[in-house]
Structure formats: C-alpha cells, structure tokens
C-alpha positions in Angstrom: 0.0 0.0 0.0 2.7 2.1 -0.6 1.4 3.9 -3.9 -0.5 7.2 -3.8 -4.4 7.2 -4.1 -5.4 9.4 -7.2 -8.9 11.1 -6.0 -9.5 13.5 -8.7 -6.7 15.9 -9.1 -5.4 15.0 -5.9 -3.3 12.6 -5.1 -2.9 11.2 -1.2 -0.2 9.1 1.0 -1.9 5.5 0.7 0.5 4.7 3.8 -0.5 8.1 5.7 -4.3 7.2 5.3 -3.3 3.9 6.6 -1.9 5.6 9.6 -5.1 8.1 10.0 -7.4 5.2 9.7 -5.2 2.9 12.7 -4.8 5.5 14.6 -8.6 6.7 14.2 -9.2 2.6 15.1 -7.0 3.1 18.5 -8.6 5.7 19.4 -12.2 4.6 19.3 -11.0 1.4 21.1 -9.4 2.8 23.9 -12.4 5.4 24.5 -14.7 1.8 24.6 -12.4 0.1 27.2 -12.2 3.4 29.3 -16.2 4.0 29.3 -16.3 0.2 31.3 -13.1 0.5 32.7 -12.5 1.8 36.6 -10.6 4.7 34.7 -13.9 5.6 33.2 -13.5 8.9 35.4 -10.5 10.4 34.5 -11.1 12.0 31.2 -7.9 13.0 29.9 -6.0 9.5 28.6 -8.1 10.1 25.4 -6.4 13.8 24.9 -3.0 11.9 25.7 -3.5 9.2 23.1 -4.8 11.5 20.0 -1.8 14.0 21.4 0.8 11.4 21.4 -0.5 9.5 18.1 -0.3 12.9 16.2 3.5 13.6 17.8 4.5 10.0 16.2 2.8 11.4 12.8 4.7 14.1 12.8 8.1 12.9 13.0 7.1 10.1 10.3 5.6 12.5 7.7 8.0 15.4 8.2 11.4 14.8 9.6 12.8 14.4 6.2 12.2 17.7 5.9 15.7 17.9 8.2 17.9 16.5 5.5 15.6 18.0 3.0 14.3 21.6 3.6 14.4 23.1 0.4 11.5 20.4 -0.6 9.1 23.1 1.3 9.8 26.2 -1.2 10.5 23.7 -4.5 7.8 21.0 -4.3 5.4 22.0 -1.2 2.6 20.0 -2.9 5.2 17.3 -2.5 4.3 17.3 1.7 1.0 15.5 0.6 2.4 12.0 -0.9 6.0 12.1 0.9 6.5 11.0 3.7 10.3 9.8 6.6 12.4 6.7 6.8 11.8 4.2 9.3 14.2 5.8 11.3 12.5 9.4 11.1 9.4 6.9 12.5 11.6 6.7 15.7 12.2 9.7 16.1 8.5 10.1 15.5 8.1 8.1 18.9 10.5 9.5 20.3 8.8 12.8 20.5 5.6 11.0 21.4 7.6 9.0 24.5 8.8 12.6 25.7 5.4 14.1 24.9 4.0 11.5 27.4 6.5 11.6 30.1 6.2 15.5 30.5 2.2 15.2 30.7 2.0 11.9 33.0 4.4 13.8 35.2 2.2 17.0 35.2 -0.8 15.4 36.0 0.7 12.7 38.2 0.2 9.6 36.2 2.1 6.3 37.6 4.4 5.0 35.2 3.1 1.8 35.7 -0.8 2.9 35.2 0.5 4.4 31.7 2.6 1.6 30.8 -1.0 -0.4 32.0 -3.6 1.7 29.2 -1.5 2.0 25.9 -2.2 -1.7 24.9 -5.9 -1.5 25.0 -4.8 1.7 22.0 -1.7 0.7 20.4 -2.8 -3.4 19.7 -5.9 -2.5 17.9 -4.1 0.3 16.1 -1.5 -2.2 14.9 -4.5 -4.7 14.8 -5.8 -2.1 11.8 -2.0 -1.4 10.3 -1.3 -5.0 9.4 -4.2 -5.5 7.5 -3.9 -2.8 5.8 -0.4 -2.3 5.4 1.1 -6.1 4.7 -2.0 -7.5 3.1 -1.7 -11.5 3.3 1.7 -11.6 5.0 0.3 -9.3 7.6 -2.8 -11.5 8.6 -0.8 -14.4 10.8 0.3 -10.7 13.0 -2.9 -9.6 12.8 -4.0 -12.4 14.4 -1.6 -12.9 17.2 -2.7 -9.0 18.2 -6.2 -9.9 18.4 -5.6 -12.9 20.6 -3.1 -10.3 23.0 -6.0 -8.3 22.8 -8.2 -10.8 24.0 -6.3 -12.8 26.7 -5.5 -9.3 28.4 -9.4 -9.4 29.4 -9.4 -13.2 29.9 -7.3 -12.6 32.7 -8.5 -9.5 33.8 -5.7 -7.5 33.6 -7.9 -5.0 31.7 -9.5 -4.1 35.1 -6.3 -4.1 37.2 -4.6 -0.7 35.2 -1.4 0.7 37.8 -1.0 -3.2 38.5 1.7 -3.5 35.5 0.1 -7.1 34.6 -1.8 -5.3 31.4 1.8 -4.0 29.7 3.5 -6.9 30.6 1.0 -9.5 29.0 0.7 -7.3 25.9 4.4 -6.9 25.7 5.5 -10.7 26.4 2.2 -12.0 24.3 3.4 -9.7 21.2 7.0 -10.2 21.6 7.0 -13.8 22.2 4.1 -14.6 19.5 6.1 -12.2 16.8 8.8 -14.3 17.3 7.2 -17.4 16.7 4.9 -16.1 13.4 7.9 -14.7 12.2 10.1 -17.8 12.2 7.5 -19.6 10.2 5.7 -16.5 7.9 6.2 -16.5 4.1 8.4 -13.4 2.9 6.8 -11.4 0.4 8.4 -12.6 -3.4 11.6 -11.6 -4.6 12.3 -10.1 -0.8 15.5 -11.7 1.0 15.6 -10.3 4.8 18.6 -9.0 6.3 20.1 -11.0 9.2 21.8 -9.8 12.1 23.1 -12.9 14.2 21.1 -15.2 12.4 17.9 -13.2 13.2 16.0 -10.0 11.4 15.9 -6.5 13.0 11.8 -7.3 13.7 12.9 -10.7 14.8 15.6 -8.9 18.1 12.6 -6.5 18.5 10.5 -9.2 19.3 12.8 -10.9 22.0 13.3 -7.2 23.2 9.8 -6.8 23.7 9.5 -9.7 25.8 11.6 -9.5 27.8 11.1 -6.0 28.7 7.4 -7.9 29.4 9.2 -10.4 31.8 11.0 -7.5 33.7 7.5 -5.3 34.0 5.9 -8.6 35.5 8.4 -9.6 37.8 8.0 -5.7 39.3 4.7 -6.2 39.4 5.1 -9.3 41.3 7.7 -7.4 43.7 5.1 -4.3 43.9 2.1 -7.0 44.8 
C-alpha cells in the first residue's frame, strides 16, 4: 500500500491514510475500554492518546524535511504524498515518548498505570495497520494482536490498570508470539531479509519486547 491514491486531481499518502485510519481505530478502542473501565473517570487519557499519536505522525511525515528543507519552497505540494524513513518513525516516537512523560508527570500519572492503558490503544491500532499495510503476510500478525488483545481481558488485567500485569502481558504476548509467526511466515516474493546474528531486525525487536514484558511482570510481582 505504498502507492498514492489518485482522488481526482489529488493525489494522497496510501500509507498516511493507513496511519489516520489505525490510529482513528486506537482511538475509538481505547475510548470503549475506558467507558467500562475503573478509569472511566478520568477523562484526559483520550487527549493523551490522540496528542501522542499525532507527535509519532509528525516525526514520520515530516522529519525528512531535516535533510531535505528546500523540498518546502520547491515542491510543497510534494508534503501530501512524501512521507520519513523508518528511522525518522523513531524519532516520530520518540517525541511521542517525551510528549508522554512531561504530561504523565504533570498530571501525576504512575508509570506503571500508563505503561498499563496503551495496549488497550496501540494493539488495535496495529491490529488495523497490518491489515492494511502487509496484506496476506500481515494476517498471521494480525492475528496474534487480536488474541493479545483478548487474553489481556481473559485474565483481567484489563480491570487491574497501575497493577503492571496489562503491559506486561501485551508486551511478552506480542514479543514472544512475533517471534514465533515470524520464524514460520512466508516473505513477500523476490524479498530476502537481512540477518543480524542469524535473526531480522523485527525478529531482536520481538525478544526485546519480551523481555522487557518479563522484567515489567516480575516488578509487578515485587510491587504485589
């Protein structure tokens, strides 16, 4: 989905809709767990969602502009279909991360309680990205997000936010079950990863990820 989308004379970001639409699909998501949710009172983790997805946009659509500043007075239509690397997506979340600590710390938001909402925003939001983003290879991942998704209210961690139990499930589920769909998913035709240690980048970001979940659940245990 990387081409643009021709609407009349226009022509839009296919990947930037993408983005609008998951993040639009977070959004709505998190505002339904928070309406049954013993959080249902504290009305601002919506504002902190939509102010920390559009942060992450921002450094994804327009830190090339960095390297690349003379694109604004040359080809400012250019803004509409262009779009960073993967890398200006880091710094992307980066600026949402620092966005988050600085109003979490202001309002005197627990660590542990934010670390304990974003899943129940970020795994349908992914949820959303890999369909529409990777297509067939994406459905195994969109899966495994789902069932995250779903075992986080199985166990009730859903109604136990501050406790650390709902980030560490969502981190060890994804990072664990990446791993394991990874080893075994098709690559797209004609693509040949590269390998780092006999592993892809995605594939160390998955064993990160879980293990940062073991660490965040063995606090919880210590906190309990």
């Amino acid at each position: 989905m990387s081409e643009p989308i021709a609407v009349g004379p226009l022509r839009l970001d296919a990947m930037l809709l993408a983005a609008l639409v998951s993040a639009a699909v977070g959004l709505a998501m998190l505002k339904l767990w928070l309406s049954r949710s013993p959080l249902k009172e504290e009305r601002y983790w919506l504002d902190l969602a939509l102010n920390a997805m559009i942060w992450t946009l921002i450094g994804w659509k327009l830190t090339f502009l960095v390297r690349e500043p003379e694109v604004l007075w040359e080809r400012p239509s250019a803004l509409i279909i262009m779009r960073g690397s993967g890398s200006d997506t880091l710094v992307g979340i980066l600026l949402a991360i620092g966005y988050l600590a600085y109003a979490s710390r202001k309002r005197g938001i627990p660590f542990v309680k934010l670390l304990d909402v974003w899943p129940f925003a970020l795994l349908p939001a992914f949820f959303a990205w890999t369909l529409l983003t990777d297509r067939w290879y994406g459905i195994p991942y969109a899966l495994l997000l789902a069932a995250v998704y779903g075992i986080l209210f199985r166990t009730g961690a859903a109604g136990r936010a501050g406790s650390g139990e709902a980030a560490s499930l969502a981190l060890f589920g994804a990072g664990i079950g990446g791993l394991a769909v990874s080893l075994f998913a098709p690559y797209p035709a004609g693509e040949l990863p590269g390998l780092t240690f006999g592993l892809t980048t995605l594939q160390w970001l998955f064993i990160l990820l879980s293990l940062v979940g073991i660490g965040l659940g063995g606090r919880g245990k210590q906190g309990g």
